[in-house]
N, C-alpha and C positions, 0 to 999 in steps of 0.2 A: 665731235667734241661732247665730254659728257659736262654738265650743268654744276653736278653733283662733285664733281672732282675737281673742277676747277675754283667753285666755292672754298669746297678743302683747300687746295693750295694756295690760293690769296690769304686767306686766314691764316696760315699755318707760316707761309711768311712774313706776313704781320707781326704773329708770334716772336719770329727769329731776330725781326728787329729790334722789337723791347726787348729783347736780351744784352744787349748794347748796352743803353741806359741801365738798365739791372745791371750790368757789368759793373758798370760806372760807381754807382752806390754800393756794392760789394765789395771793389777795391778802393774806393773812396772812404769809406770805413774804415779800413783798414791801417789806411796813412795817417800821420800827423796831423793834427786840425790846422795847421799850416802847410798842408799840401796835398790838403782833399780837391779843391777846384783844379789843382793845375791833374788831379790825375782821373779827375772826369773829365777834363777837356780831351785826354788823349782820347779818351774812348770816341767822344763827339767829332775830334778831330779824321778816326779814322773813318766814322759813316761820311764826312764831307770826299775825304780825300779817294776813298775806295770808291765810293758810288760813284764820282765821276769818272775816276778811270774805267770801271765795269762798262757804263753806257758806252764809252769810246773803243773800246778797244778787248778789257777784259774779256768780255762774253764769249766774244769772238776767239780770243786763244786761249780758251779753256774749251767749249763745247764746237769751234771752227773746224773743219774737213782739216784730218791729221796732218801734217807737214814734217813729221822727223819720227816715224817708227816708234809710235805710242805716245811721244816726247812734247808737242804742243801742239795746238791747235792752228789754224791761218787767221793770228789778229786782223786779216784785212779785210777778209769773205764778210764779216758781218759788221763793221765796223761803223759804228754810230746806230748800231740796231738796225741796219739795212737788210730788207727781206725778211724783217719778221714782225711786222706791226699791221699786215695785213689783217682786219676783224672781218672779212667779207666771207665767199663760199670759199676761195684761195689761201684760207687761213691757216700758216703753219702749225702743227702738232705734233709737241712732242708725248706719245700716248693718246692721252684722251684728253690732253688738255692744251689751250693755245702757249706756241713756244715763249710770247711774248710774258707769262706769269711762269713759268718756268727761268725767266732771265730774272726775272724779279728774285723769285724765292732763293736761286744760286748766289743771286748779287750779294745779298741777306747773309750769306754766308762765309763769302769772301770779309764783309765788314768785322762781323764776330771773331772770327780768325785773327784778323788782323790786331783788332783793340784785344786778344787776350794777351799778347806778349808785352804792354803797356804795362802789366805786374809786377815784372822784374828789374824795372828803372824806376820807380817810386822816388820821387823827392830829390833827383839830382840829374834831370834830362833836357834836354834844354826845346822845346817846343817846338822851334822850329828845325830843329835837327829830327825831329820824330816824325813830324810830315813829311820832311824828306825821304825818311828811311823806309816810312809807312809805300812813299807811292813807289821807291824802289824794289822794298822786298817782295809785295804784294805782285808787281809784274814781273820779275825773273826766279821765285818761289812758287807763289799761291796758284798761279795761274797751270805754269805747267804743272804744278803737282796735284792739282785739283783734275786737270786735263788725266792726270796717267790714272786715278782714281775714279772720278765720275765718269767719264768720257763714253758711251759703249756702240759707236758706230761700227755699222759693216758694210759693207762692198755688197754691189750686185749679186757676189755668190754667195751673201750670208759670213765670207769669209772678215774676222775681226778687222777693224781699222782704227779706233779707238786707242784707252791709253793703255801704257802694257802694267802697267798692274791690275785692275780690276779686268779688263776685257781680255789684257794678252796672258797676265799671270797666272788669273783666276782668283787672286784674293775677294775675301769675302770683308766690306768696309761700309755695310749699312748707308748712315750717315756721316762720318768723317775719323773718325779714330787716329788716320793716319793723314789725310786732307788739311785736318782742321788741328786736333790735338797736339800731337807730336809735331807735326809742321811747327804749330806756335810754339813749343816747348822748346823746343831746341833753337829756335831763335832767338828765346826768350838767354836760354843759357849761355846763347852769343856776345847777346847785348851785355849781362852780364858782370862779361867777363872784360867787357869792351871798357865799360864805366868804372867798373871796380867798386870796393864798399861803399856806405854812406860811411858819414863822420860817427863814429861810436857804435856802429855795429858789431852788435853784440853784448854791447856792454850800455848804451844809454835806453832808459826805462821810458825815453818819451817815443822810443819807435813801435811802442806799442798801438794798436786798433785803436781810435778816439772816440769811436761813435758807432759799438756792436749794434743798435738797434740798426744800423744804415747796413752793416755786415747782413744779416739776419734779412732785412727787404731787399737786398738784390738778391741773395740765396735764394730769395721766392719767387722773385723775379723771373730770375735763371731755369729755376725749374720748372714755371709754366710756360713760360716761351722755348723750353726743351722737349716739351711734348709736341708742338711744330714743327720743331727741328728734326727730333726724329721720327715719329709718324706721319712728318708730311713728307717724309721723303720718300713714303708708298706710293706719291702722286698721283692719290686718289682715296675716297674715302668709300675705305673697303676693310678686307679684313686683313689685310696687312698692316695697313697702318693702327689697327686694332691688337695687334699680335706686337705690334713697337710700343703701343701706347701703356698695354699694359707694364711691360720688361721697363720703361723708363720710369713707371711707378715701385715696382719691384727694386731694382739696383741700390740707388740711391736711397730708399729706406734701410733696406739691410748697409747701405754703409756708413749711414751716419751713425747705425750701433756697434758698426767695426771700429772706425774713429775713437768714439767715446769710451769703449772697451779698453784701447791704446791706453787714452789720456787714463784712465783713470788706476790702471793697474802703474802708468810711467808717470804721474806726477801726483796721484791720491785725487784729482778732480776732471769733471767732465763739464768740458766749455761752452759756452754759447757760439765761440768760434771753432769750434771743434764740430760744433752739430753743422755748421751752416756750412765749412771746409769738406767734411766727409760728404755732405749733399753733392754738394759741387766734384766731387772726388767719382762716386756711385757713379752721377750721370754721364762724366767724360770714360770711364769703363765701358758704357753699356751702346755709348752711342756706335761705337761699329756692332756691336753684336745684337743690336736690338731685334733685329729679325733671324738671328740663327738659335739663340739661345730657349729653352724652355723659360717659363718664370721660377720654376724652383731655382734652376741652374743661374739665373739671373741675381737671384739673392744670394746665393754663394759666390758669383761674379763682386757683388756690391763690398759684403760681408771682407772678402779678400783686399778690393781695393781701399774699401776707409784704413783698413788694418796697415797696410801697406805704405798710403800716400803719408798715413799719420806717421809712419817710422820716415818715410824720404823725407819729408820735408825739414827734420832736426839736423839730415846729414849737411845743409848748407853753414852749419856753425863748424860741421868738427873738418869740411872741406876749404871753409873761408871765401865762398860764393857767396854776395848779396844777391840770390834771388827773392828782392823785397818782399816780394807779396804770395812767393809759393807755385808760382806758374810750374816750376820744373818740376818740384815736389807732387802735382796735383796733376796738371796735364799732361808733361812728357811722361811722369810714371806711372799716370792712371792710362795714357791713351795707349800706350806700352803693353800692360796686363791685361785691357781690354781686348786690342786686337790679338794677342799671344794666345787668350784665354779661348777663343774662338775654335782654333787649335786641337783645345782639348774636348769641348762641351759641343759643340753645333751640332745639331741636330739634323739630320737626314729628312724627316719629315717636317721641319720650320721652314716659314718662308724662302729663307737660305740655299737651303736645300743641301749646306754642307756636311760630311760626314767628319767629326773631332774622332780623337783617340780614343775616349773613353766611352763610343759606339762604332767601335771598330775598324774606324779609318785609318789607323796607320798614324804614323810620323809625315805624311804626305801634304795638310793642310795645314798644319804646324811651320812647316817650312817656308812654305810661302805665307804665312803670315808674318813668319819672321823677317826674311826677305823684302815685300814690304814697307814691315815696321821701319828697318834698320836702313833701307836705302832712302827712304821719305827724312829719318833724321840726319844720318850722313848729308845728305844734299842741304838740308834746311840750314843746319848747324857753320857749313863750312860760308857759302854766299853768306850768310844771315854775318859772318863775323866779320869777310873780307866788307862789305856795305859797313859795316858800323866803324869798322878802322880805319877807311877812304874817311869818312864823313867825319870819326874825329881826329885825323892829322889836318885836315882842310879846315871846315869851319868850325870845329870841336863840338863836342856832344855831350859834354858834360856842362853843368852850372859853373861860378867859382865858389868858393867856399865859404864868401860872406854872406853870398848868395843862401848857399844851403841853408846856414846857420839861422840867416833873418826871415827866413821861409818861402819856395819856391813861388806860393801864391802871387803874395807881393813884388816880388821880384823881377815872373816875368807875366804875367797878369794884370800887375795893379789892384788887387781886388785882394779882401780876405771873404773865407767860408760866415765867417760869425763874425758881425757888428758890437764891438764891445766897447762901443763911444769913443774909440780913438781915430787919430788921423791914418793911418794904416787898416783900418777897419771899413767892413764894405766894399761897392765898387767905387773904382777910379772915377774923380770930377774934374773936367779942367778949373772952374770955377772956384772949386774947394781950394785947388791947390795953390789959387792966388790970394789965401786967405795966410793973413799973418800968424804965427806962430806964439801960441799966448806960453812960452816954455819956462817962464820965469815963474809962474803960478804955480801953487802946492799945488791947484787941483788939476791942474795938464800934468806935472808931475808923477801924480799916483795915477792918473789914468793912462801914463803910456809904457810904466812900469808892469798896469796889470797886462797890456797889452806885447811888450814885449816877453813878459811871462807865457 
């Protein structure tokens, strides 16, 4: 066990976790001020609901001795962390570090994944239909498909046993491009399609951002807990994860000027949600390529995708997708161009070690990047929609639409974000609520107009 590495990786999954909460406050922003709580609870909801299933079972059939030819792991080999909590001489390693902060940092990962597809149902999901869907998709999705990506066991002769894209294909997926990104995105376009618009999509001016500064601090969020994400996924503090750290500062600078370039050439101005979106854009590009790419070639990476997600994300008006909050726009199509891009640029002499077309590899690394890309979204896409369409012919998954109108907060919460002296305002009291109703009074009058306001 190195001391040094292990430090790295506790940290570095520390990191991965506050990116949850930044999540929260990034998409929380972004919503209605009456349906900011209910859309950080999903976030919060998905650390409860993921991190328990990871301890039981997850870990085990994603990083479990293979059981279907690349396909999953055996949830039962390690189940409840059995055989890997040993801190004695007997102490499992995966590398140089105990397996047991290795299940942590993965765990870490599986939660982020999960709370990114929370973007796309904004303001009309109903709470408990999303736990549900969370602890389904996360075990017949994330798991195997994290398994065919991370996975890289071998047999006594060295020969793969692992998941067949990363170990049996040879795709090159850093930290998660195809894992993490595109997994989420295309679930994301599941749900959807699953729930259909909000009320005025498209057309009402209140489903605009309520609170950019809240945009703007998960965006910083995001991005410092992404330097964990992807340089601690050198699990070890070396020059790998050095060679990541720098590329995830590279990417996402060149694309929040790609971004802003868009907006300003397509609408005459450059946004504060435009800077914090192309961040967010940069870093889900770079995260598979963070170890193949040069940093020049990383900025052109960036550059490409703000340019890019900033054009995808308008296409959900002229297609009639409520992708609320931009998940398709930003992840499927950033995690998309990142892992394709690899393809073209990887470098033979990067940690990677892969050779792209434009150093003379051929069409050969390109394919299997595409391969993949396109078989991680096909699968995610199709489960991700049949799960969302069991759960709303059964217990429905959408709010009703007094519901939406009077705001998801209160609805299904009891709580508003901002106390504005009304009865609806705040959290929920039982006490309060056996408080009579002074409605006849002008001054309950105008205070629950500004609150319905």
């Amino acid at each position: 066990m190195n001391t040094g590495d292990t430090a790295w990786v506790l940290v570095s999954a520390s990191l991965v976790l506050l990116m949850t909460p930044g999540l929260a406050f990034f998409y929380g922003g972004m919503t209605r001020a009456k349906g900011v709580l209910n859309m950080m609870m999903m976030s919060f909801g998905a650390i409860a609901v993921v991190g328990v299933i990871w301890i039981l079972f997850g870990y085990s059939a994603t990083f479990g001795s293979d059981v279907g030819g690349g396909l999953l792991g055996n949830p039962f080999e390690k189940f409840g962390l059995q055989g890997v909590l040993d801190t004695g001489d007997t102490m499992p390693l995966v590398g140089t570090i105990p397996e047991i902060a290795f299940v942590g940092f993965q765990g870490v990962f599986a939660i982020i994944t999960v709370a990114l597809i929370t973007g796309a149902i904004a303001d009309r999901a109903k709470f408990g239909a999303w736990m549900l869907f969370a602890a389904i998709w996360v075990t017949v999705v994330y798991f195997p498909v994290a398994h065919w990506v991370f996975s890289f066991t071998e047999d006594a002769d060295g020969n793969p046993t692992g998941g067949w894209i990363g170990q049996g294909l040879g795709v090159i997926d850093f930290a998660g491009g195809t894992a993490v990104h595109i997994n989420a995105g295309a679930a994301a376009l599941a749900l959807a399609l699953i729930l259909g618009k909000r009320k005025g999509f498209g057309k009402d001016p209140s489903h605009r951002p309520h609170n950019l500064p809240f945009v703007m601090l998960g965006a910083g969020l995001l991005w410092f807990g992404w330097f964990g994400f992807n340089a601690g996924s050198a699990l070890g503090a070396n020059g790998v994860a050095s060679y990541a750290w720098i590329n995830t500062l590279a990417a996402p600078a060149a694309a929040i000027l790609g971004w802003l370039l868009v907006e300003k050439l397509r609408d005459g101005h450059a946004t504060s949600l435009g800077a914090a979106s192309g961040a967010v854009a940069g870093l889900v590009a770079i995260t598979p390529a963070c170890s193949a790419l040069t940093p020049v070639w990383s900025l052109v990476l960036g550059l490409i995708a703000g340019m890019v997600c900033a054009l995808a994300v308008g296409l959900k008006y002229r297609f009639g997708i409520d992708d609320s909050l931009d998940v398709v726009g930003v992840h499927l199509v950033g995690g998309i161009v990142g892992t394709l891009f690899i393809g073209l640029a990887a470098d033979e002499n990067s940690p990677a070690g892969g050779q792209g077309l434009f150093y003379g590899g051929g069409l050969e690394l390109l394919g299997k990047q595409a391969i993949g890309a396109f078989a991680v979204m096909i699968y995610s896409f199709v489960i991700a929609f049949i799960i969302g369409w069991i759960i709303n012919k059964t217990m429905g998954f959408r709010i009703s639409s007094e519901h939406e109108a009077d705001g998801i907060d209160v609805a299904i919460h009891a709580e508003s974000a901002y106390d504005l002296g009304g009865r609806n305002s705040g959290s929920f009291s039982p006490l309060l609520e056996k408080l009579p109703k002074a409605s006849g009074s002008k001054e309950s009058n105008t205070v629950e107009a500004k609150v319905d306001a």
